[in-house]
N, C-alpha and C positions, 0 to 999 in steps of 0.2 A: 673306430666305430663305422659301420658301414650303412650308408643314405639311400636305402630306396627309395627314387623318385624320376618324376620325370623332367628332365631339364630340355626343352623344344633345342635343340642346335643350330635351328634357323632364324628363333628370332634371341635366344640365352633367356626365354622365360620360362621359371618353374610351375610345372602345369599339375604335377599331383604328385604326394609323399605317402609313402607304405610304412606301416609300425616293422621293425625286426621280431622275428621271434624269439619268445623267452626261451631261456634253459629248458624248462619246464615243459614248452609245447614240443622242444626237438625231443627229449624224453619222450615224448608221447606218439611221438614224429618215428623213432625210430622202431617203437613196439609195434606199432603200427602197419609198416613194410613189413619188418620180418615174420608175422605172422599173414599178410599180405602173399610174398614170395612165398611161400608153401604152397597155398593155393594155387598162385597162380602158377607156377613148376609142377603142377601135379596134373593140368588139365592137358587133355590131348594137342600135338602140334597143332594140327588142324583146326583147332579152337584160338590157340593163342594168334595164326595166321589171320583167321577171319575178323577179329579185333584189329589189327595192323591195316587191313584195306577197308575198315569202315574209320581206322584213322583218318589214312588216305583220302577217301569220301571227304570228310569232316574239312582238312582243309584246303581242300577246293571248292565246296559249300561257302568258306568263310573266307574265299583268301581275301577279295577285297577289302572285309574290313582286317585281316594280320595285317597285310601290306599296308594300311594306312595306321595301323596303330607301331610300326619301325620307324616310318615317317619322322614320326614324331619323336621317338625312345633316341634313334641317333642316324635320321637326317638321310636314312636310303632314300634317293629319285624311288616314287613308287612303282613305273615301270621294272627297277631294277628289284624292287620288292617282291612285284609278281612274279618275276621269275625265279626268285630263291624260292617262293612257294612250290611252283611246279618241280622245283628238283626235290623238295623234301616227299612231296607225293609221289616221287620216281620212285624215293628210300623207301618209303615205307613200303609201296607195291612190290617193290622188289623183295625184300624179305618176305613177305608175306606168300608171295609165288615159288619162293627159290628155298625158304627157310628147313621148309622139311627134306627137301632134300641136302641138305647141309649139316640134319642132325642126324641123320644114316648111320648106321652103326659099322664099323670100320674092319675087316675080318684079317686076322695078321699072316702072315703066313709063318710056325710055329715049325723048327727042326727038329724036337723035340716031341711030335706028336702031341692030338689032340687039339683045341681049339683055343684060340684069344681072340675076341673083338676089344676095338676102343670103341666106348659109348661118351659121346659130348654131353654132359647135364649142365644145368646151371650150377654156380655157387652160391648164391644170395644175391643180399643187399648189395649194388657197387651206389658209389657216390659220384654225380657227374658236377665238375665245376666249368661253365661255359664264359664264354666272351661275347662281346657286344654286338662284334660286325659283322657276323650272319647269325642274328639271334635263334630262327628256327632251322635254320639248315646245321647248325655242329651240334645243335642238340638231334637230329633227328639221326643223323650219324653214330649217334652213340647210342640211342635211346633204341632204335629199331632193330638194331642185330640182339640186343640184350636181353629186350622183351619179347622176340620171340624165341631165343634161348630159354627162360622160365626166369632170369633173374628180378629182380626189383631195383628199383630206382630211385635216390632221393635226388634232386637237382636243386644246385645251387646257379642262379643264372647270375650275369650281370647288374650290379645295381642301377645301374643306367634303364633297364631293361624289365621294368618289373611289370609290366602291364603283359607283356608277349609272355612271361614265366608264364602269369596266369592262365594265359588261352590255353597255351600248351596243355596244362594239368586237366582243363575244363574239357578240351577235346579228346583225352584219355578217358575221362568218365562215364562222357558223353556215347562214348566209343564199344562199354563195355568194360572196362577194363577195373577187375577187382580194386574196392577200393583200400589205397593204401601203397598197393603195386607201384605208383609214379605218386611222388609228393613233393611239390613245391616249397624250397625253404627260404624265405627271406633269412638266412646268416649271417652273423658276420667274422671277419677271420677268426676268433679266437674260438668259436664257438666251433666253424669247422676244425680244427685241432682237435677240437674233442670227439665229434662226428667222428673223422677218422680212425680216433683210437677206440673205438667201439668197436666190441669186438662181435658184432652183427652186422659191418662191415666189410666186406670180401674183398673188394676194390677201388679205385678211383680212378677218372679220366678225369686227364685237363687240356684242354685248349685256351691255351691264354700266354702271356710273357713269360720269359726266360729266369727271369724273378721270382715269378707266381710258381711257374714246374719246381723250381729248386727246393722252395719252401715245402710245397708239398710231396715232395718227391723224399726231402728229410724224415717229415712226420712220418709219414705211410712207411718209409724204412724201418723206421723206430718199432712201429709195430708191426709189421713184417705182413705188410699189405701189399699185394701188387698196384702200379701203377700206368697209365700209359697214358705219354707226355706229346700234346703237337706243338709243339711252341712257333717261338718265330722265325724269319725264313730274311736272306738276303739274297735274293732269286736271281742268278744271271739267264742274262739271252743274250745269246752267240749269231753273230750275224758274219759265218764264213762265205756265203754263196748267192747271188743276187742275181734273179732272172727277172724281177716283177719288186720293184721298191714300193710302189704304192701299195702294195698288200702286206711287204715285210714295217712298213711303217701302221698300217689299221692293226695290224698281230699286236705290234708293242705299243702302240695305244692304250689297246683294248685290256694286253695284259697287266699295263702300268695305272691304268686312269680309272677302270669299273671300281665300284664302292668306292668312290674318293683316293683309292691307291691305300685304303686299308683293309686290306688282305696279307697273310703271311705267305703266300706262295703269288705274291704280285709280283712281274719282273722289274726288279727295281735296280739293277745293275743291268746296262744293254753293254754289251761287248762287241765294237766292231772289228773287222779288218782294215787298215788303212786307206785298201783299193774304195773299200766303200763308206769310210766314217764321213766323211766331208758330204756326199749326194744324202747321205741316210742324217746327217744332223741337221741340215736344213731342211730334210722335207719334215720331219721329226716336230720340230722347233716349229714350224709353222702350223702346224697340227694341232700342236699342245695350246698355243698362243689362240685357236680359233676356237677354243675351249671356252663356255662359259659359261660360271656355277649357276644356278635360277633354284627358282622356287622348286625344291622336293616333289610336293605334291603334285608339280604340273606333270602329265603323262611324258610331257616332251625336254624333258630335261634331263642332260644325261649325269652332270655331277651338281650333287648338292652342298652343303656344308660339312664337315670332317663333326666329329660322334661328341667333341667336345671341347669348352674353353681348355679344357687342360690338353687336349690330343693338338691344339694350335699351339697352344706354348712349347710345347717340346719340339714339337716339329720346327717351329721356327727359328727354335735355339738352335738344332743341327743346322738347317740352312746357315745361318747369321753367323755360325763358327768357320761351317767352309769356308762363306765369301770372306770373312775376313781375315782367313789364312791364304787368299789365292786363287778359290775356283772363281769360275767363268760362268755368269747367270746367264743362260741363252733365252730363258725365258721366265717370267713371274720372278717368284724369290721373295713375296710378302705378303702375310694376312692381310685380308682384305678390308678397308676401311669402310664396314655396316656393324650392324650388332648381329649376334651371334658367333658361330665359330667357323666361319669363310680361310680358306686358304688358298692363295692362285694357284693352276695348275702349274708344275715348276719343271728347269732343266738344266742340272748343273752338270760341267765340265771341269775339269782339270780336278780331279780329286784325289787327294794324295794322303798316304800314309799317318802322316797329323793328324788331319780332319778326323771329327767324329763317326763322320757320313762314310770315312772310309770301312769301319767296321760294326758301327750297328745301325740295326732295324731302323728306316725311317719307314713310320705308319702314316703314309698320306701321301697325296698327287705330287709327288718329286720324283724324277726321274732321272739316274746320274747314267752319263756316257765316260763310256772308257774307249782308245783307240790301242790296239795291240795288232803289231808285226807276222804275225805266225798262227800256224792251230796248234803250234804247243802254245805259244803264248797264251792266246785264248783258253785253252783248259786248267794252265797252270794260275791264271788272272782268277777264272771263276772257281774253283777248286781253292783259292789263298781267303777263306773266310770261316770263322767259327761253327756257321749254318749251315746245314746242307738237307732242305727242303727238298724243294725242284730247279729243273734248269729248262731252260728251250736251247735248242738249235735249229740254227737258218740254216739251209744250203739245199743246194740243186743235187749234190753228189751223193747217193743212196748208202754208198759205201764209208763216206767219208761221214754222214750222220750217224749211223750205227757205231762207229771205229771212235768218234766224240762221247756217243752214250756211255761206251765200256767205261770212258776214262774218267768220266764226272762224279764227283764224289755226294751223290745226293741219295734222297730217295725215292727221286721221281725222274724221269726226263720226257719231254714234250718234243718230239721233230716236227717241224714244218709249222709250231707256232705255237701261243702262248699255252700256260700252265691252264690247266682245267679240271673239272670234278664230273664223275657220274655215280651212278648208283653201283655200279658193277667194278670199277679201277681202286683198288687197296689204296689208302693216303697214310700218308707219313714220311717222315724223315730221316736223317743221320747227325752225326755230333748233336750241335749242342740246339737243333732242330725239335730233338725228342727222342724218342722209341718209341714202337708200336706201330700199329696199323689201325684203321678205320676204313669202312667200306668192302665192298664186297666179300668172298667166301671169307678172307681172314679176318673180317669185321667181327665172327661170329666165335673165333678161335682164341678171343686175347682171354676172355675171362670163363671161359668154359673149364669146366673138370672131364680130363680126357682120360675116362677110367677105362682100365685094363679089367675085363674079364677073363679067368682062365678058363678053359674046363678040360678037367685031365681024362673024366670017366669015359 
């Protein structure tokens, strides 16, 4: 059974509890959209655009209070809040500027004589299932190529998360946008199964664990739904080439530490070269060390508490297996003795094969160092992992970072520093990362019908 509610992660007090919906209301829920998406796929571009930037409007209007209502859902610094706002107002602007020209009609060139364009139209109803740790940024990712595609939307967000659900649905309304088109669903998993197999269903995106994708990656097979899966990420950064350490050390900071190191494209495997692992782990190490979680809310605080008692218990089960197999704690390496879900920022060494840490996802402020010999070594280190998200590469040599990109088995790569998002750079993964793409032109391309017209006369 799934708890909407809200549990503060900085002090572990439950602050407010949401009813689930019944059978009954999702039934109502889904007649709802899909008479919804007709309409709203019938109105001109240009219409469904101008909704999308009074989105945009709405939440910069309101970010102060989004950003203080994550705060609380799971424990973002509010500075780091307001800026996930201002990238979701990049999404939305973006589509909304660039959308029609993305739904352009496609003209083939035909051997055969006579004419073929491809036309992108919506499909329907897709189903988005979201994650906690950027609550309005992976929905607004999915949400904004979609809607101004003509599709509809039911969203299932995070139970963590059910107050930010709500804004979201309120500043779609608020916005214009036919009602029915975007519908907030408090579900719970069994109930999604059935959502899915509905056959007013068209698609579903997930952003969430490797677990979560499989499950639904099953069901939507079953009934012969398209999918597209971000899952999680064990991010190396390659540190071949050293002109300026104190900046190759703020890079992997910034990449490993922002949202508590809960991110799936954080780099959470740093990969050095020998010339440089010893200067780059102490300055590293000292850095992490000068870390210090504070109050959320304060503007001046850069990490706050991890999203929850259960996101510390795991985490700290991986740390507590490394160390007691062997790795090397260079820094932190235990929940912090307050109430709520505190966890030191962390830095472990020597991590090997046994360990947990050696091959899954750790979601939170731990950062493991590896020292390797060579740039093969180094690609073949980062490339030995189930995930293939994103990578960074360090180096002075132009030639030698592009010759790294060819070889990295991902589907992102960052030169010159850590992994990042915009409104315009396609996201997603390889192996057991996901499929699919999100963000820019191919943002608009996963769930589209790319119908072929002929005309022979």
């Amino acid at each position: 059974m799934e708890h909407y509610r809200i549990v503060n992660p900085a002090t572990g007090e439950t602050e407010r509890e949401y009813p689930t919906a019944t059978d009954a209301e999702l039934r109502q829920v889904l007649e709802a959209a899909d008479t919804a998406q007709r309409e709203w796929a019938a109105r001109p571009p240009e219409e469904r655009a101008a909704v999308l930037h009074r989105v945009a409007d709405l939440y910069e209007e309101r970010k102060d209070q989004l950003a203080a209502i994550i705060t609380r859902e799971m424990g973002k610094p509010v500075r780091q809040g307001l800026g996930e706002i201002d990238i979701v107002v990049s999404i939305y602007r973006y589509y909304a500027d660039h959308g029609e020209e993305f739904l352009k009609e496609e003209e083939l060139d035909v051997a055969s004589g006579g004419r073929a364009v491809i036309r992108k139209e919506a499909v329907g109803t897709l189903l988005g299932i979201m994650p906690w740790n950027f609550p309005y940024y992976q929905v607004a990712r999915f949400a904004a190529p979609n809607l101004m595609l003509g599709n509809a939307i039911l969203l299932k967000h995070a139970p963590q998360c059910p107050e930010s659900a709500l804004e979201m649905e309120r500043i779609f309304q608020d916005a214009g946008l036919p009602k029915g088109a975007y519908i907030n669903i408090f579900a719970t998993n069994d109930q999604i199964a059935d959502v899915i197999a509905d056959d007013r269903i068209q698609g579903v995106s997930l952003t969430g664990s490797e677990r979560a994708g499989a499950a639904v990656a099953e069901i939507a097979g079953r009934n012969l739904k398209k999918v597209v899966l971000e899952l999680g990420g064990s991010d190396p950064y390659l540190i071949l080439g050293v002109s300026d350490m104190s900046r190759v050390v703020k890079n992997t900071l910034q990449g490993r530490m922002l949202n508590a190191g809960q991110a799936c494209n954080a780099s959470k495997r740093i990969i050095a070269l020998d010339e440089h692992y010893d200067d780059f782990a102490e300055q590293y190490t000292e850095a992490i060390r000068r870390i210090v979680p504070g109050d959320p809310t304060d503007p001046g605080t850069f990490m706050g508490p991890l999203s929850s008692e259960k996101a510390v218990e795991t985490l700290d089960e991986q740390v507590q297996d490394a160390v007691s197999k062997g790795a090397t704690v260079l820094a932190g390496g235990r929940r912090m003795d307050r109430p709520g879900a505190w966890y030191e920022p962390t830095v472990l060494a020597g991590i090997t094969p046994d360990m947990r840490a050696y091959k899954e996802e750790l979601f939170g402020p731990v950062a493991l160092l590896f020292k390797v010999g060579s740039e093969d070594e180094a690609v073949e280190f980062a490339n030995n992992s189930p995930y293939g998200l994103s990578a960074s590469v360090q180096t002075d040599d132009d030639e030698q970072a592009e010759r790294v990109a060819q070889r990295l088995a991902t589907g992102m790569v960052f030169l010159g520093g850590p992994a990042g998002t915009a409104a315009e750079l396609p996201f997603g993964g390889v192996k057991r990362s996901g499929f699919g793409r999100e963000l820019g032109r191919f943002g608009m391309e996963e769930f589209a019908n790319h119908k072929l017209v002929r005309i022979t006369r």
